[in-house]
C-alpha positions as CSV (number, residue, x, y, z in Angstrom):
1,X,0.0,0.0,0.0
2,X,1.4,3.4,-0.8
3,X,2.3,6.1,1.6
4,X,-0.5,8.2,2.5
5,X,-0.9,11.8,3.7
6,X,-0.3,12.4,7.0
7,X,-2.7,12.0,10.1
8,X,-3.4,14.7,12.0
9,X,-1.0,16.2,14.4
10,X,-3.1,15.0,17.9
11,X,-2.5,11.7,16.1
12,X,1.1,11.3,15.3
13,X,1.8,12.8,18.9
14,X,0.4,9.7,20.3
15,X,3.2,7.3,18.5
16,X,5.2,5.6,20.5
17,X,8.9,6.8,21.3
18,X,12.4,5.4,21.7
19,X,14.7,6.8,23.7
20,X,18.1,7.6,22.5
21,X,20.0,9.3,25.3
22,X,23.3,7.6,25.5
23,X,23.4,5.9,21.9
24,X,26.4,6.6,19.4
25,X,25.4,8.2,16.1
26,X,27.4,9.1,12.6
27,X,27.2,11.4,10.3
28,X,29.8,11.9,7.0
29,X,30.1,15.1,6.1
30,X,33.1,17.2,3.8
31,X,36.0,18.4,5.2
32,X,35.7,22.4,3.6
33,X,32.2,22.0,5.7
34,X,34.6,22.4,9.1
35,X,31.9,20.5,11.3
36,X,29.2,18.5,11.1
37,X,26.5,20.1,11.6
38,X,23.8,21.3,9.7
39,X,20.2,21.6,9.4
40,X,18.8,21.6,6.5
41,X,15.9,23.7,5.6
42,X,13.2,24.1,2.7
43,X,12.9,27.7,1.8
44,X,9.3,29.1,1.9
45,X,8.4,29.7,-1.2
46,X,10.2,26.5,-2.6
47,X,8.7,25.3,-5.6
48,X,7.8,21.5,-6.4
49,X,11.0,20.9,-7.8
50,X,13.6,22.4,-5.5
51,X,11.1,19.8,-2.8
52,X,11.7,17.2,-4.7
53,X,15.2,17.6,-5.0
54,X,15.8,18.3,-0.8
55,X,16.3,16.0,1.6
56,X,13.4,13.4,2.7
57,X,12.5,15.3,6.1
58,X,13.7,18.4,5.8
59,X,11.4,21.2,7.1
60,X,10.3,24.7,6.0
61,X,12.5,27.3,7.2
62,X,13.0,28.4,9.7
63,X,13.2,25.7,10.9
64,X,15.4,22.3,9.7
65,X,16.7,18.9,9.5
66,X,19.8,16.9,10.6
67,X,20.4,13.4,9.2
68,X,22.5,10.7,11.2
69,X,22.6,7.0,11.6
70,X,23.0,4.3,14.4
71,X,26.0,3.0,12.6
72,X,29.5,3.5,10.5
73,X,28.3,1.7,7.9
74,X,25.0,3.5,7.7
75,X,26.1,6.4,7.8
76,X,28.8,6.4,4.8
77,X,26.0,4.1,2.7
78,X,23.7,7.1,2.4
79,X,26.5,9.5,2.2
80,X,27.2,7.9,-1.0
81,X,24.2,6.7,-2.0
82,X,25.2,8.0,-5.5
83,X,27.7,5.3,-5.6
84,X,25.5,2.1,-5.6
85,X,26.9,0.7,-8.8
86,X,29.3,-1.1,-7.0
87,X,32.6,1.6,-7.1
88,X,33.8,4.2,-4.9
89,X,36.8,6.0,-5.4
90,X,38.5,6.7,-2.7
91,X,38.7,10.4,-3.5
92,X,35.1,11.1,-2.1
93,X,36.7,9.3,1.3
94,X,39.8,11.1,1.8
95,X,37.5,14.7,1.3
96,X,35.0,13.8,4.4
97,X,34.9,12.8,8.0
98,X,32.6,10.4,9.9
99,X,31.4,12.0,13.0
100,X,30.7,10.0,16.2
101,X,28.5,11.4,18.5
102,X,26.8,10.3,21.7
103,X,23.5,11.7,22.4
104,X,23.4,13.4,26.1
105,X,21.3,13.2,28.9
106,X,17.8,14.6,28.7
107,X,17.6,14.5,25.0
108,X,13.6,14.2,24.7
109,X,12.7,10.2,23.1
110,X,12.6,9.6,19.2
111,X,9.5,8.8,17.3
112,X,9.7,5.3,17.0
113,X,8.3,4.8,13.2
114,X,10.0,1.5,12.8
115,X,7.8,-0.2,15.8
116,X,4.9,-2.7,14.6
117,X,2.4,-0.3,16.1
118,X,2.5,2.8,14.1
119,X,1.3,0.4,11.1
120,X,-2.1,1.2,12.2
121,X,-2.2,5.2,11.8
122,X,-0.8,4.7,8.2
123,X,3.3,4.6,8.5
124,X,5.0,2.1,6.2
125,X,8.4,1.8,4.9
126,X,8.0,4.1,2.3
127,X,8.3,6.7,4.8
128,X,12.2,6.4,4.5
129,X,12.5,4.5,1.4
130,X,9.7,6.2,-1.1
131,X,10.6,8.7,-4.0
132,X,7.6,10.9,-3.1
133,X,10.0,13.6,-1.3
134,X,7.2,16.1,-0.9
135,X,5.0,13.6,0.4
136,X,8.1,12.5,3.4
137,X,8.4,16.4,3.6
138,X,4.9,17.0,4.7
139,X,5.0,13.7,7.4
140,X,8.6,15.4,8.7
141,X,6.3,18.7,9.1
142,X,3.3,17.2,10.6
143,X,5.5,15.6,13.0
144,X,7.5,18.6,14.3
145,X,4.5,19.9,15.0
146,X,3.0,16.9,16.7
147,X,6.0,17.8,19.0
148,X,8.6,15.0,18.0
149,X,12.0,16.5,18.1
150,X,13.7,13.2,16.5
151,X,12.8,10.3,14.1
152,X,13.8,7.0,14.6
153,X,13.7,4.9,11.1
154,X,15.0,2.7,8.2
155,X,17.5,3.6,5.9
156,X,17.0,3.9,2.2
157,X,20.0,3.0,0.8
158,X,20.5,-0.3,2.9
159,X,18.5,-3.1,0.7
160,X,18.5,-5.3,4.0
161,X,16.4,-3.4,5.9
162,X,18.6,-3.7,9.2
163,X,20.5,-0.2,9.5
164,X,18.5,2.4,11.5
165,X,19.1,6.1,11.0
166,X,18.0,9.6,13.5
167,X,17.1,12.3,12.1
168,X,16.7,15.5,14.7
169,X,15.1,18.7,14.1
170,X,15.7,22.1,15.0
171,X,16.3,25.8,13.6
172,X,18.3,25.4,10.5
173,X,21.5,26.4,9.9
174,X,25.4,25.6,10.6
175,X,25.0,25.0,14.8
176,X,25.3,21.6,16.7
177,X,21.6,20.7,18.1
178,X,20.0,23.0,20.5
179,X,23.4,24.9,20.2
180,X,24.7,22.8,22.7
181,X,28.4,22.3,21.9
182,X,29.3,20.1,24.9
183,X,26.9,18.0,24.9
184,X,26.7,17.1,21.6
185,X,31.0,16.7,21.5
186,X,31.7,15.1,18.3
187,X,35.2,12.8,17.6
188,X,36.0,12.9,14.0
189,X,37.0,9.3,12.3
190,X,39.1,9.1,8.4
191,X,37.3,6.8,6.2
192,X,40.2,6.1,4.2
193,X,42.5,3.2,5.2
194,X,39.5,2.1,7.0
195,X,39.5,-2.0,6.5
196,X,36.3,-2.4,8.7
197,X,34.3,0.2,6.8
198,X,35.9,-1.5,3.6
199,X,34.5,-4.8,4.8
200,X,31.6,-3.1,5.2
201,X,30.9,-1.8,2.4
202,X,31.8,-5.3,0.6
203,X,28.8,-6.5,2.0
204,X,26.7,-4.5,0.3
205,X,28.6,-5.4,-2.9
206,X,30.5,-1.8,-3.2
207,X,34.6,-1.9,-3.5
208,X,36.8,0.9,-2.7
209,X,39.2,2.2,-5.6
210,X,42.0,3.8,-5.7
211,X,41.7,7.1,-7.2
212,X,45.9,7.5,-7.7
213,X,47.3,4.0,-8.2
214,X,50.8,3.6,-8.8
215,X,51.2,3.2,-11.9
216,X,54.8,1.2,-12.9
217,X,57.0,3.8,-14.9
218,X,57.3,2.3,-19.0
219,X,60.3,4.0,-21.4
220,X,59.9,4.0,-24.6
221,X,62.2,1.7,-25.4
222,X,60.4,-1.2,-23.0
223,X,57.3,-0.7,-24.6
224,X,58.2,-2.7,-28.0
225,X,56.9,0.0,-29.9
226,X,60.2,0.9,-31.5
């Protein structure tokens, strides 16, 4: 069954919610960006297009999104979800950063959209896994507003359906959540020269390339071509 408009606030305020004080999340992001950070927002007068193009939750500005995972792997999979043809160079690693955060203490519960009961006021996987952006966009709105600060859900880019992701909101911009730089401390991780995200990523049938291999020096005269 397809995804269907959202229920009403009253009603999605009434899911049921997953705490997620004290769990480790990731998030890849570039190395120009400086930090990880950054919510995401639709601007106001955002036209169908510039929606469908934008990320699956992000809100109307003011306010925005900030997309993470439970995982590593999770996190670098729909990072480079353009790269599901079974290559990555390792270029696009060696210009970004996973960030490892762990969420602190009185961080409000998640809404828990991958628990069996929210079947029943319409949720499906689709949610995180449809190509109806606008559609996910209006959910992530109705939500907020329902008062859910965080989503807990499926990721789209892993066909096993195992990896979770969290997605927070907040005001947009370039600022850790709730401005809170201590409590939100990140420790930055390479992912080059990273053989468990490597085997990671083998799994899913995607191999790392080099992007400079060392190519052996030929002459002219070893070539045989005079």
């Amino acid at each position: 069954m397809p995804l269907r408009e959202p229920p009403p606030a009253a009603e999605l305020a009434r899911l049921p919610g997953r705490s997620i004080v004290g769990a480790a999340l990731h998030r890849v992001y570039r190395l120009d960006r400086g930090h990880p950070w950054w919510f995401a927002s639709l601007p106001t007068d955002s036209t169908m297009q510039q929606r469908s193009a934008a990320g699956r939750f992000d809100l109307p500005a003011p306010d925005g999104t900030c997309y993470l995972a439970t995982t590593p792997l999770g996190a670098v999979l729909e990072a480079f979800q353009g790269f599901g043809h079974g290559l990555l160079p390792d270029a696009e690693l060696k210009g970004r950063r996973r960030a490892e955060t762990t969420v602190p203490d009185g961080t409000r519960p998640a809404a828990w959209l991958t628990s069996g009961k929210v079947r029943g006021i319409g949720v499906t996987q689709a949610l995180w896994t449809g190509q109806d952006r606008p559609l996910t966009q209006r959910w992530a709105a109705v939500l907020h507003r329902a008062g859910w600060a965080a989503l807990f859900h499926g990721l789209q880019h892993d066909p096993t359906g195992r990896l979770r992701g969290v997605t927070l909101f907040d005001t947009g911009g370039a600022h850790p959540p709730l401005d809170d730089h201590d409590g939100w401390r990140h420790t930055d991780h390479r992912l080059h020269h990273d053989p468990a995200l490597v085997a990671g990523l083998a799994r899913y049938g995607i191999a790392v390339a080099r992007s400079d291999p060392d190519l052996p020096v030929v002459t002219l005269d070893d070539s045989g071509l005079l």
